[in-house]
C-alpha positions in Angstrom: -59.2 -96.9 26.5 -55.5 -96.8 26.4 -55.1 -100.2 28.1 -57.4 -101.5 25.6 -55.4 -99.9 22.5 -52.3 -101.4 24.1 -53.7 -104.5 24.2 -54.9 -104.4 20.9 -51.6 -103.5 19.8 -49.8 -106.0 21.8 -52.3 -108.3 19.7 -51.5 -106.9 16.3 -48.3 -107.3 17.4 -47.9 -110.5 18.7 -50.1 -112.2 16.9 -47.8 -114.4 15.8 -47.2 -117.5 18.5 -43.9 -116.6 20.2 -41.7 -120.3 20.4 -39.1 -118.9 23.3 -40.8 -117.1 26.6 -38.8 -114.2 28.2 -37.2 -114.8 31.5 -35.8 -112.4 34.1 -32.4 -112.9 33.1 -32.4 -111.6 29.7 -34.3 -109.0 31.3 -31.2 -108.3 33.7 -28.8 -108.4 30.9 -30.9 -106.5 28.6 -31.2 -103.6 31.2 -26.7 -104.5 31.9 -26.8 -103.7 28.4 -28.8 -100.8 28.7 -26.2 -99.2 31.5 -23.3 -100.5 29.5 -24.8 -98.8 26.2 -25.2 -95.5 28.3 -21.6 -95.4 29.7 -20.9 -96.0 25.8 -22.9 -93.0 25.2 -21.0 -91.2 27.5 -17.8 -92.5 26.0 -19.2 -91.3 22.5 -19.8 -87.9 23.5 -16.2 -87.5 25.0 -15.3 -89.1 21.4 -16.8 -86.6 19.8 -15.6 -83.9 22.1 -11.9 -85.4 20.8 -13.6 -85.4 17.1 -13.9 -81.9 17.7 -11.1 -80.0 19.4 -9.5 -82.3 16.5 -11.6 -81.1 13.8 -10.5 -77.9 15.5 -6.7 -78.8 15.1 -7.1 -80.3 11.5 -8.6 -76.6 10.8 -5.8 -74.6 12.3 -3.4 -77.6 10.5 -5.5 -76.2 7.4 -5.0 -72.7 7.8 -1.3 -73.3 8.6 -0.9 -75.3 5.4 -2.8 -72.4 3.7 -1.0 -69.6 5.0 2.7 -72.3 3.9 0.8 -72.5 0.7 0.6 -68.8 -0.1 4.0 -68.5 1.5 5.3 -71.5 -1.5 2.9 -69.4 -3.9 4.7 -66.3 -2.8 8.0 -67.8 -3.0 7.3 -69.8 -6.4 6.5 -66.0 -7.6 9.9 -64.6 -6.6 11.6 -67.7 -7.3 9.9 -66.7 -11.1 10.8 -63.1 -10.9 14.3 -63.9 -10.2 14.5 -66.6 -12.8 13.2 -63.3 -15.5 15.4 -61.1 -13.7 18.6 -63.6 -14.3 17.1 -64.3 -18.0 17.4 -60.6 -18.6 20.9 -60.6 -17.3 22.0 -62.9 -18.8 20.9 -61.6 -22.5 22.1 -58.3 -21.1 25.3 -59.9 -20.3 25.7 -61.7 -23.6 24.9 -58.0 -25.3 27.6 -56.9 -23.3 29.8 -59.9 -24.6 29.2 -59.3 -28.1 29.8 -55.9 -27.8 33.1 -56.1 -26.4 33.9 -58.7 -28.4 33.1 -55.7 -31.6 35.2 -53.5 -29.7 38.1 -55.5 -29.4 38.1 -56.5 -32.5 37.4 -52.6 -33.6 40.3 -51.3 -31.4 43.0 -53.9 -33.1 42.1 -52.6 -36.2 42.6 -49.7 -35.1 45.6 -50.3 -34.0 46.8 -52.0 -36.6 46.4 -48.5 -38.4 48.1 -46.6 -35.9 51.6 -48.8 -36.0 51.0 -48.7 -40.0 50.9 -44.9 -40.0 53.7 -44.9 -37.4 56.1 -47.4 -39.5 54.9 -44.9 -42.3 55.9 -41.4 -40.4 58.8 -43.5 -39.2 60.1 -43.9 -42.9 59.1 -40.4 -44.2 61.0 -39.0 -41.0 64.2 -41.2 -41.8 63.5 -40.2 -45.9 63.6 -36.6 -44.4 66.4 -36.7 -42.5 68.2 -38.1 -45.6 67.3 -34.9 -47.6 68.2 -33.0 -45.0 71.7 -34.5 -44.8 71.6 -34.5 -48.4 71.0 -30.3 -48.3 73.6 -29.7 -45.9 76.0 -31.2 -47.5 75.0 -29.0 -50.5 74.6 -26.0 -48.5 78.8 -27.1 -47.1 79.9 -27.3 -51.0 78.0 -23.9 -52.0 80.1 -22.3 -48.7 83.0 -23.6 -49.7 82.5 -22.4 -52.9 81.5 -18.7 -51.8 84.9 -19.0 -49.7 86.8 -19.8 -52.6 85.0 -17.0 -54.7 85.7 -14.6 -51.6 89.9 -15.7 -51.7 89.6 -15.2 -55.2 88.0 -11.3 -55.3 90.3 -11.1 -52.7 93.4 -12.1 -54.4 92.2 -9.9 -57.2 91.4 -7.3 -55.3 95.3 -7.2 -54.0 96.4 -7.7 -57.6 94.4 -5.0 -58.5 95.6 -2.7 -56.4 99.2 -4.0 -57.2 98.2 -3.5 -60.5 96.9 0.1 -59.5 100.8 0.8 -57.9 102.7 -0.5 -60.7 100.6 1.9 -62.6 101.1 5.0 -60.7 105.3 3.7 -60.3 105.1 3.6 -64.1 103.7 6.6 -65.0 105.3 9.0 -62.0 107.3 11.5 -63.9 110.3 11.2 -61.5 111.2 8.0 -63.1 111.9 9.7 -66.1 115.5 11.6 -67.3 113.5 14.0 -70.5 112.1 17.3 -68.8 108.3 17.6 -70.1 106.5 20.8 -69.6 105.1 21.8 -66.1 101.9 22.2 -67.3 101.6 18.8 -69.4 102.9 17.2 -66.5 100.2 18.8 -64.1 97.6 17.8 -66.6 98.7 14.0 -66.8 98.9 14.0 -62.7 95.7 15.5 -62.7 94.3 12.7 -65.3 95.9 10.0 -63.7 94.4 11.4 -60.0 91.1 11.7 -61.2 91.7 8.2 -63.1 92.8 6.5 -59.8 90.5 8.1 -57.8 87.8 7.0 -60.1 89.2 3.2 -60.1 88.9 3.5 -56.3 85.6 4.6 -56.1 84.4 1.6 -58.5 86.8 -0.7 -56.5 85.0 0.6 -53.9 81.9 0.1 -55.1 82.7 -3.5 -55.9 83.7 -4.2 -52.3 80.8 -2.6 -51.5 78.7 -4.8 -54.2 80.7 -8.2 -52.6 79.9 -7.3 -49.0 76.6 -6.8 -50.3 76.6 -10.4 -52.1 78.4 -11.6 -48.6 75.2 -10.5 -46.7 72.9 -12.0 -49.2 74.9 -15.2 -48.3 74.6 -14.5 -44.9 71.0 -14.2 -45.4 70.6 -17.6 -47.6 72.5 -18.8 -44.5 70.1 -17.3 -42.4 67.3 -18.7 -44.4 68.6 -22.4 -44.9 69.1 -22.4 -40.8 65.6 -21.6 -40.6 64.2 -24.0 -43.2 66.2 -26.4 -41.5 64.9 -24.8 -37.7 61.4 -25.5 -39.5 62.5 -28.9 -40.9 63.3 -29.7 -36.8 59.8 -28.2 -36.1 58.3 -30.4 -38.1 59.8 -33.5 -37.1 59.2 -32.0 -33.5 55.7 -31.6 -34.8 56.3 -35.4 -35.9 57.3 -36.2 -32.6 54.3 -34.6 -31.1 52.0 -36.8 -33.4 53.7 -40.0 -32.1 52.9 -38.5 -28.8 49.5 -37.9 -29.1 49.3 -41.2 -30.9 50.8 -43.0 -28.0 48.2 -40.8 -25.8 45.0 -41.5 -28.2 46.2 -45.3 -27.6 46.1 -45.2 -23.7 43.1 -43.4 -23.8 41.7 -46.1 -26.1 42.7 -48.3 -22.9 40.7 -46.6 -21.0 37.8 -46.2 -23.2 37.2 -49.6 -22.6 35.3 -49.5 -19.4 33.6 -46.8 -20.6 32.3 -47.1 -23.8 30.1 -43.6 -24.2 33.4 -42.1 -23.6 35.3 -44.2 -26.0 33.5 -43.3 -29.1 33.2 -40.2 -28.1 37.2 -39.9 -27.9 37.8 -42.3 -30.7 36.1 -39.7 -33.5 37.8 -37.0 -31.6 41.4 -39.0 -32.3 40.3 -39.9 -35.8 39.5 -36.1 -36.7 42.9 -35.0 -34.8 44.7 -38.4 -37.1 42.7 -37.0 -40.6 43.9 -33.2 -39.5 47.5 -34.6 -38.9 47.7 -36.6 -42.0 46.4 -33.0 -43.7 48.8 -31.2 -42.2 51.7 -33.8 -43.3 50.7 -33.7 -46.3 50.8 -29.7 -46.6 54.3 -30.3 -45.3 55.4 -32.2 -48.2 54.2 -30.3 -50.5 55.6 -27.6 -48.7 59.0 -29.7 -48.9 58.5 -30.5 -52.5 58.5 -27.1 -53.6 61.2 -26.4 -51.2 63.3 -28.6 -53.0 62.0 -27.4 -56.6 62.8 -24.1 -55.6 66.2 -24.9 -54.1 67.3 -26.8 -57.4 65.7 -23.3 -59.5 68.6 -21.6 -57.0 71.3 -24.3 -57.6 70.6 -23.7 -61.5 70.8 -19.9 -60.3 73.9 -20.2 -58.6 75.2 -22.4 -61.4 74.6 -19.7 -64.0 75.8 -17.2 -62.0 79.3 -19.4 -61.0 79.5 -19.5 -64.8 79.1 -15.8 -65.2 81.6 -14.9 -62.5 84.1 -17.8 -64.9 83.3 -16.2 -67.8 83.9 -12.8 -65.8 87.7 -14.5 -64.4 88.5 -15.4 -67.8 88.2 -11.6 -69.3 90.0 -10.7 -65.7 92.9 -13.1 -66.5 93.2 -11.8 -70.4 93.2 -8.1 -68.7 95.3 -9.1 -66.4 97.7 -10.6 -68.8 97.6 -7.6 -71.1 98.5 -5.5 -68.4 101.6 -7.9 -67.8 102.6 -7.7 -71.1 102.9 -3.8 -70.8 104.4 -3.7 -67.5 106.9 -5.5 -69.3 107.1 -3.3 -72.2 107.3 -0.7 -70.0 110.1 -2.8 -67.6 112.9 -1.5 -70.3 115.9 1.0 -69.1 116.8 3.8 -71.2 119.9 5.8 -70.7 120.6 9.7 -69.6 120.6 11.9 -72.6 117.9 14.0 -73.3 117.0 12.3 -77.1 116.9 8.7 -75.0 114.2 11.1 -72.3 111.9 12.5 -75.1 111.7 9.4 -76.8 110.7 7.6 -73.3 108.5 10.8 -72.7 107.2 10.2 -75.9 106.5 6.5 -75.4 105.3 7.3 -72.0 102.4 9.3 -73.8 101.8 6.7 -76.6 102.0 4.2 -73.6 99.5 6.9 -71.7 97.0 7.1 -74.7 97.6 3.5 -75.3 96.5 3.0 -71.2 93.8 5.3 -71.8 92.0 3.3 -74.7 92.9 0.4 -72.5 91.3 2.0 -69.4 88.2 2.8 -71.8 87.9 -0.7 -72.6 88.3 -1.9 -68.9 85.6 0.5 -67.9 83.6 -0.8 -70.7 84.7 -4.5 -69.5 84.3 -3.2 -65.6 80.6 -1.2 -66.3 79.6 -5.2 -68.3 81.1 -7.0 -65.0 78.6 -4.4 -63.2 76.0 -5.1 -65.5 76.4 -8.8 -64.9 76.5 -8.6 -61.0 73.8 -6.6 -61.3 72.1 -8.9 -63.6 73.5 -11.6 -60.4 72.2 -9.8 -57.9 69.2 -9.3 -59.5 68.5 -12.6 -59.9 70.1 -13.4 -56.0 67.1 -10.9 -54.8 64.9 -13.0 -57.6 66.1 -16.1 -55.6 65.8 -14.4 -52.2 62.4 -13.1 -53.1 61.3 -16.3 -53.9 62.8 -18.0 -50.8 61.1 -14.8 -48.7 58.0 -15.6 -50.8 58.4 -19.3 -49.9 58.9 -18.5 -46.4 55.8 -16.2 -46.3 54.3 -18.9 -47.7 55.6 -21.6 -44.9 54.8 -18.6 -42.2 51.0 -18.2 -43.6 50.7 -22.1 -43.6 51.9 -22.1 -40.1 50.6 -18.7 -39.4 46.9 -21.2 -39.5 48.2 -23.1 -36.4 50.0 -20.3 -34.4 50.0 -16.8 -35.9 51.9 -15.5 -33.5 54.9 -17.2 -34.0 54.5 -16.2 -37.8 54.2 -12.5 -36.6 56.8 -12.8 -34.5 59.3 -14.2 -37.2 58.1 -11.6 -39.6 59.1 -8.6 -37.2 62.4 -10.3 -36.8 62.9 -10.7 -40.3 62.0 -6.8 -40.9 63.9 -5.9 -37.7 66.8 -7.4 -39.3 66.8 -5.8 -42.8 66.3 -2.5 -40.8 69.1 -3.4 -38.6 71.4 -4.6 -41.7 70.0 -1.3 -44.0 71.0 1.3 -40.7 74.2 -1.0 -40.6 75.3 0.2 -43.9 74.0 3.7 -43.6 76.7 3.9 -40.5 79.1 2.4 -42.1 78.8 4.4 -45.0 78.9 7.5 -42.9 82.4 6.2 -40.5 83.5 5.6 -43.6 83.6 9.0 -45.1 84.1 10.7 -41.6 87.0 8.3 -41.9 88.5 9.2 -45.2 87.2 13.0 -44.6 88.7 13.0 -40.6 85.7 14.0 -39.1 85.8 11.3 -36.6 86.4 13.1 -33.1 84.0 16.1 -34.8 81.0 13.6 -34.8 81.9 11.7 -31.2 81.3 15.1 -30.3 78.7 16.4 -32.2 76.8 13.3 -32.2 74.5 11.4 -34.9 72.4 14.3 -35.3 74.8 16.7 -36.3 77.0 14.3 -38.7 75.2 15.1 -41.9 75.9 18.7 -41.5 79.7 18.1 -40.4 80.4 15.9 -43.1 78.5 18.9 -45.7 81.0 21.6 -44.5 83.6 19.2 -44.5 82.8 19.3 -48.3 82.4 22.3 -49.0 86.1 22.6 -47.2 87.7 20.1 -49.7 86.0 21.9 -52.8 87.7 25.4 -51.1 91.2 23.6 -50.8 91.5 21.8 -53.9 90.5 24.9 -55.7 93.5 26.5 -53.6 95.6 23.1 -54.2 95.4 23.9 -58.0 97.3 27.2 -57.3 99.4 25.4 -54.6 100.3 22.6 -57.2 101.5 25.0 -60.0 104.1 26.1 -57.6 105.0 22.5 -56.0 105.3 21.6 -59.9 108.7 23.7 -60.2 110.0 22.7 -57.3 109.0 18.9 -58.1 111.0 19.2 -61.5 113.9 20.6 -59.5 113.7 17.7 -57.2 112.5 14.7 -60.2 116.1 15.1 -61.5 117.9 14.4 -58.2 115.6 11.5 -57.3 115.2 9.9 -60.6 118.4 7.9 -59.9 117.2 6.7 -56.1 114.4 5.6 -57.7 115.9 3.3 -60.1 117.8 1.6 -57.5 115.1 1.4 -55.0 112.6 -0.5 -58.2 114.8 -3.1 -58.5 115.3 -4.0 -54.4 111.2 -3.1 -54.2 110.4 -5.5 -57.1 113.0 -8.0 -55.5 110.6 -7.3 -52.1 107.3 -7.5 -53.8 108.5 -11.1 -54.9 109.2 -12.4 -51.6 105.9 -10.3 -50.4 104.6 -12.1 -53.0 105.7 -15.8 -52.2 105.2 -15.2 -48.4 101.1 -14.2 -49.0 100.8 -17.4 -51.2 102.3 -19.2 -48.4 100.1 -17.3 -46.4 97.0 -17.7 -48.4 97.8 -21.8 -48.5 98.0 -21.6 -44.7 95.1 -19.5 -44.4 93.3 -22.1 -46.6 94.7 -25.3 -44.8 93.2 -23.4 -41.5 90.2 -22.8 -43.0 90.0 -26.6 -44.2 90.6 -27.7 -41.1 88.1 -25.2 -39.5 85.5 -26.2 -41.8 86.1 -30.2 -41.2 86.0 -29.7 -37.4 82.4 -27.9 -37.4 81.6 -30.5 -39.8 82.7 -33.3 -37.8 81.1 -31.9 -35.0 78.0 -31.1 -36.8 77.8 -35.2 -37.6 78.9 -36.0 -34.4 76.0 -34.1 -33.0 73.3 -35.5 -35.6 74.9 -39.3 -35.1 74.0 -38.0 -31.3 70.6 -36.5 -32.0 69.8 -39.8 -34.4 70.8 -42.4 -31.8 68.5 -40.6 -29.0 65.7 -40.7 -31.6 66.5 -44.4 -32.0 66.4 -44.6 -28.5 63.2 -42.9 -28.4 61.9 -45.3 -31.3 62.9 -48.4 -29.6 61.5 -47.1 -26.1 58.0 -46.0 -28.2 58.4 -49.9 -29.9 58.8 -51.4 -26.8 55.9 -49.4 -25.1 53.9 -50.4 -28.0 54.8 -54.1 -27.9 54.2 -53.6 -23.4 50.6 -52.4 -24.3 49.8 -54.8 -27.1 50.9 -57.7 -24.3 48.5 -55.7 -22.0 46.1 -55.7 -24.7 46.9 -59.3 -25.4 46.6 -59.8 -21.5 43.0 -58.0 -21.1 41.4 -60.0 -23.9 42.3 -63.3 -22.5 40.8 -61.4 -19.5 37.9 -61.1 -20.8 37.7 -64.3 -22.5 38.3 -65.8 -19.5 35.3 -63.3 -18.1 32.9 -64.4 -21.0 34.4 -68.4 -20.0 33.2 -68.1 -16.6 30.0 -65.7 -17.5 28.9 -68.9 -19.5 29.8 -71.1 -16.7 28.3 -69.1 -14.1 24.8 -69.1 -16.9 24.9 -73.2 -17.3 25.1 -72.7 -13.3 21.8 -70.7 -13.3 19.9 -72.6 -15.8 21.3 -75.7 -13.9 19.6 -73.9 -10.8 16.8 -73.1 -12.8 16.3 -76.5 -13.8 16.3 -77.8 -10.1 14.0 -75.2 -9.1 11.7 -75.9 -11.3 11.9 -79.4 -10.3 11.7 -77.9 -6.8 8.4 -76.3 -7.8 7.2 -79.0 -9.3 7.7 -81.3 -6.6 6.1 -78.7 -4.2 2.8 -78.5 -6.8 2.5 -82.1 -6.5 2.8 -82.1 -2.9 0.6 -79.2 -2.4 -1.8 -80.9 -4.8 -1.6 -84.3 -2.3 -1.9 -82.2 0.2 -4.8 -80.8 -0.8 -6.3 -83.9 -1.6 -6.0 -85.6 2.0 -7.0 -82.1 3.1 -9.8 -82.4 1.3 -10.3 -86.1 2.2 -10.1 -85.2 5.6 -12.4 -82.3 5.3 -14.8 -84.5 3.7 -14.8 -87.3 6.6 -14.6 -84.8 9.1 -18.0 -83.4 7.5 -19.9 -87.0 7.2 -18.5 -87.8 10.8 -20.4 -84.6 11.4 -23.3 -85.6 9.7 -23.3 -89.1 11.3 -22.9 -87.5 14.7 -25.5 -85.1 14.4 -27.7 -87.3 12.9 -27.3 -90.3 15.7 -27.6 -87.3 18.1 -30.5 -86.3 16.6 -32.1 -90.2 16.9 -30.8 -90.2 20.1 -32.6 -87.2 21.4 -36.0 -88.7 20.1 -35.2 -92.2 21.3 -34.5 -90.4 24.9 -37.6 -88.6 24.2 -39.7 -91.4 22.7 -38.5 -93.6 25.8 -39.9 -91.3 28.5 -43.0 -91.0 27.0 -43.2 -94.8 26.6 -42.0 -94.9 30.5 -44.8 -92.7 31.0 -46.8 -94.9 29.3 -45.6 -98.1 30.2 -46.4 -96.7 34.0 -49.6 -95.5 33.4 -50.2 -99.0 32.3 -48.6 -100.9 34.9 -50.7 -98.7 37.1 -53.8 -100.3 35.2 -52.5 -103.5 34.1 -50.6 -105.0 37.4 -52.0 -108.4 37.0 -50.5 -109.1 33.4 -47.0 -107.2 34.0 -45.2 -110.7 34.1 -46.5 -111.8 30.9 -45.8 -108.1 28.8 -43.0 -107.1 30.6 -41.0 -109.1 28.6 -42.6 -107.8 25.9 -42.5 -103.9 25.8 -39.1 -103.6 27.7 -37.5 -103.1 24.2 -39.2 -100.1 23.8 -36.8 -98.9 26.4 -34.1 -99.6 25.1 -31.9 -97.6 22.8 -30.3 -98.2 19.4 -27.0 -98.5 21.2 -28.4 -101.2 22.8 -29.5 -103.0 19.6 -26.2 -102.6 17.8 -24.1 -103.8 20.7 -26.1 -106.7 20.5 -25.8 -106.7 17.3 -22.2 -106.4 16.9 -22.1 -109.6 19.1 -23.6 -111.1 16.7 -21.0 -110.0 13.8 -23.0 -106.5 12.3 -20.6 -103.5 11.2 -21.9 -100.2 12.5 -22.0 -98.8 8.7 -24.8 -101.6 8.3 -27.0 -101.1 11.1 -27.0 -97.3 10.5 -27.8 -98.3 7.0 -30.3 -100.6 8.0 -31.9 -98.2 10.7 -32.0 -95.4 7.8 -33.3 -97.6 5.5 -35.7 -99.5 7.8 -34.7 -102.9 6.5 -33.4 -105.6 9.0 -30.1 -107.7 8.7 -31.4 -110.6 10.2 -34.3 -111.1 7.4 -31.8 -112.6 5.2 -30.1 -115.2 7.8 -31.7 -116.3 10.8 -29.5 -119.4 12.1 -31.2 -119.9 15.7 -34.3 -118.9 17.3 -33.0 -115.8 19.1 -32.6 -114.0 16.2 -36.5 -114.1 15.7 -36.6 -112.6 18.7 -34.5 -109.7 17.7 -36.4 -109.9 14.4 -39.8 -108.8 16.4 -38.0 -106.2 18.5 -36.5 -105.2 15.5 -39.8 -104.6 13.8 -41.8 -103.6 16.8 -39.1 -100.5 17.0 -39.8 -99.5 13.4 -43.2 -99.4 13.8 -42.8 -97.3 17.0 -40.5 -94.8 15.1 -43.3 -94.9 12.1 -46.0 -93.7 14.9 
């Protein structure tokens, strides 16, 4: 049945008259083909063992351009981090810039102010030291002035108690020839005693009134040192200001690298400037009434240098009237008794006349005490008012430092105490002085004075009481003895008024000499005193020009650090065109990597993608290759089995069904002999269509056309 089958198929087949018969040679080079198309096999399937192990590399290429992908991705990511990172910077930076650029131009201004308040405390200290000047020469003319008064009550005093001499010469009853009754006598001694005595005690209490006026001077002294002491403070204080200023402007340096700081200091300097500027201002109004209430003293001083004129004038007509009877008085009489009761009797005219006089001079002398009261009433006005000023300067500096106001205070009361227990002790040597008590109270002590000095009294009130009795007695024997010294007397006047003239002349000279000295004195302190301010004023120029030319150092340093840090912000922008320059050629960078990445990908892709069809066409022609094997050992089979059966027609279909044997690798060999591409016969094998039905130049190929279709109809079984 089979051989019959295959016959009928051979003629289906080959029903078609065959032109060319098949010979053993194309039988020999079909099966040389055959054994070359198997070693190509072989050569294919070591081909495709290279496809793979490089299929195998392209992967691992793959994964290795993957992983230097991720890596570019990685790095693309920093690269943008750092690009946001420098972005920030750099807006940080110009921030930085702009605000130091504010600063700068904040901290000129500012000092701009500081030199303008300086030039300003520079003038008002220079203005100050002009008044200053300007009140010491004042307070020089008002101490020369108070010297002149003191020569003068001193030169009064002396006349006054020449006056007081001539007085007692004149009325001493020795002087005169007329006897007078013992007890009229007594009676006018005892008058004129307790006169004189009184004159002393008021001369006294003069002296006592001008040492008191002296201490008030002392104390205006006192007081105008310290006002000018406190005048030093304050330009010390001054001084101090400058200071600080100088200070707030190196800390203002400094504040620029720390700018927290900075404000923080600068409102702290601003508060310490607006409590300065208060404080300078409290001084000048301090100093303005300072100066009010010194011209209300000058106007004092003036009224009271008019009273004590007005005073000198009355002195001068007393002290002419008194002239004018010393002169009266000057005349010689001669020895009789009439020429000694008429003198006696013009002695007591002269005596009463004296005594009206003296009435009027106490009159005079209790106004002249009125009016230095009156003075010295208004001196402790004028002295209250400077204490009350200086309270007032102690409780405005008392704010800043109350201790030293305390501390000026007790010195102030300590010395009023001292000066009040001064005159207390003086009062008291002075009457254990006049009493003799003065070894009694050495030994006694300060306790016990008080009681000394009251028996001491009570003594003198016992004697006088027995020096009444004593003196009726001396009284005789003083008329025994006036007689007898009359006549010395009269010559010893006239060489004592002869003396008192060249006593006279020699304390004028004295007094001029005295006063020259005293000139001189005076003009070497004051030359001394300028001397030392031209000193003191040449060392604060000095220490003007030093603080000038610190100022101009730091504004060169200032100058310096702002070029500085133009010269910063210069290269910050040149170091940010750098960056963005960077920038740019990173980006360009980046974007030469995307596009390569993106090539990249593309051939990897490309490759991936032939790889996979070589794949495909692999498999698949190992696929037809497997069931051409397959197909040709069954046909082997076959072909056996029916050469077993069919022996006597084998030379006439071997020709004929050796194609079956052979494989596609076969056919395309041949066929590439004949000009195919591989791309078409695998086309044309898929398809099922044959190349050679277009073009058939000779009759071979019509041989290759029946194998061709005899093979498709074998795969279609």
């Amino acid at each position: 049945m089979s051989s019959a089958r295959s016959v009928g198929q051979t003629k289906e087949i080959y029903g078609h008259p065959l032109e060319v018969p098949v010979t053993r040679e194309q039988l020999n080079h079909y099966r040389n083909a055959a054994e070359n198309a198997r070693s190509e096999l072989a050569a294919t399937l070591v081909k495709f063992e290279c496809a793979q192990s490089e299929l195998r590399d392209l992967r691992s290429r793959m994964l290795s351009k993957e992983a230097s992908c991720q890596e570019l991705k990685a790095e693309m990511e920093n690269y943008k981090e750092n690009n946001a990172r420098k972005s920030s910077l750099l807006t940080s930076l110009r921030d930085r810039v702009q605000e130091l650029e504010e600063e700068s131009a904040a901290l000129t201004t500012s000092k701009i102010r500081t030199e303008i308040t300086a030039h300003t405390a520079i003038k008002e200290n220079q203005e100050l030291k002009k008044k200053v000047a300007e009140l010491d020469e004042n307070l020089q003319k008002c101490l020369k002035e108070n010297e002149e008064n003191k020569n003068q009550v001193s030169k009064n005093c002396r006349k006054h108690e020449e006056f007081l001499s001539q007085l007692g010469d004149c009325l001493d009853p020795e002087k005169k020839n007329e006897k007078a009754s013992d007890e009229d006598l007594i009676l006018k001694l005892r008058e004129l005693c307790e006169e004189n005595t009184f004159v002393k005690g008021q001369i006294v209490t003069l002296e006592e009134t001008i040492n008191v006026h002296e201490m008030e001077a002392k104390a205006s002294r006192e007081t105008i040192t310290r006002l000018v002491s406190e005048v030093n403070r304050e330009q010390k204080k001054a001084a101090s200001c400058t200071e600080e200023k100088d200070k707030l402007n190196q800390d203002l340096l400094r504040a620029v690298e720390t700018k927290g700081v900075l404000e923080r200091e600068v409102r702290i300097l601003q508060e310490r400037l607006l409590a300065g500027q208060r404080v300078w201002d409290a001084s000048k109004q301090e100093l303005s009434l300072l100066k009010k209430r010194s011209c209300e003293l000058e106007k004092s001083l003036e009224a009271s240098l008019d009273a004590a004129a007005a005073s000198r004038s009355q002195y001068s007509s007393f002290r002419e009237e008194v002239a004018a009877l010393l002169r009266g008085s000057g005349d010689t009489t001669g020895p009789t008794e009439d020429a000694v009761v008429e003198r006696i009797r013009e002695m007591t005219s002269q005596e009463e006349s004296r005594k009206r006089m003296v009435s009027q001079l106490e009159a005079r002398i209790s106004e002249l005490v009125e009016q230095l009261g009156n003075e010295s009433g208004f001196h402790q006005k004028a002295l209250q008012r400077a204490q009350k000023a200086e309270n007032k300067l102690e409780t405005l500096q008392g704010q800043l430092t109350h201790l030293e106001g305390e501390l000026v205070s007790g010195d102030v009361l300590r010395d009023h105490l001292n000066f009040e227990k001064q005159k207390y002790l003086k009062f008291l040597d002075q009457l254990s002085e006049k009493m003799k008590l003065d070894q009694m109270a050495a030994e006694l002590g300060f306790d016990m004075r008080l009681d000394v000095v009251l028996a001491r009294t009570e003594q003198l009130v016992r004697l006088e009481s027995n020096a009444v009795i004593e003196n009726k007695t001396i009284a005789h024997n003083l008329q025994r003895k006036l007689r007898t010294q009359k006549e010395r007397l009269e010559s010893k006047e006239l060489h004592m008024s002869l003396l008192r003239q060249k006593i006279a002349q020699l304390e004028e000279e004295k007094q001029v000499h005295l006063a020259l000295a005293v000139e001189r004195d005076e003009t070497n302190l004051t030359l001394r005193k300028l001397q030392k301010r031209v000193e003191r004023l040449q060392k604060e120029l000095s220490v003007c020009r030093e603080a000038n030319t610190e100022l101009k150092a730091k504004l060169a340093e200032l100058k310096i650090k702002t070029l500085e840090q133009t010269k910063a912000t210069e290269d910050l922008n040149k170091s940010k065109d750098k960056l963005e320059k960077m920038k740019e050629k990173a980006e360009k960078k980046l974007m030469s990597v995307k596009s390569e990445l993106g090539t990249a990908e593309l051939e990897t892709q490309e490759d991936k993608e032939g790889a996979r069809k070589i794949m495909e066409v692999v498999t698949n022609e190992m696929k037809t290759l497997k069931k051409c094997l397959e197909e040709a050992e069954t046909r082997e089979k076959q072909n056996d089995t029916w050469m077993a059966t069919n022996e006597s027609h084998l030379p006439v279909l071997m020709p004929l069904y050796s194609p079956w044997a052979w494989p596609c690798d076969l056919l395309w060999t041949m066929g590439h002999q004949q000009g195919w591409c591989k791309q078409k016969f695998d086309e044309h094998l898929h398809t099922g269509v044959c190349p050679l039905e277009t073009q058939m130049p000779c009759k071979k190929d019509q041989i290759w056309l029946v194998f061709w279709r005899e093979i498709l109809r074998s795969r279609g079984e």
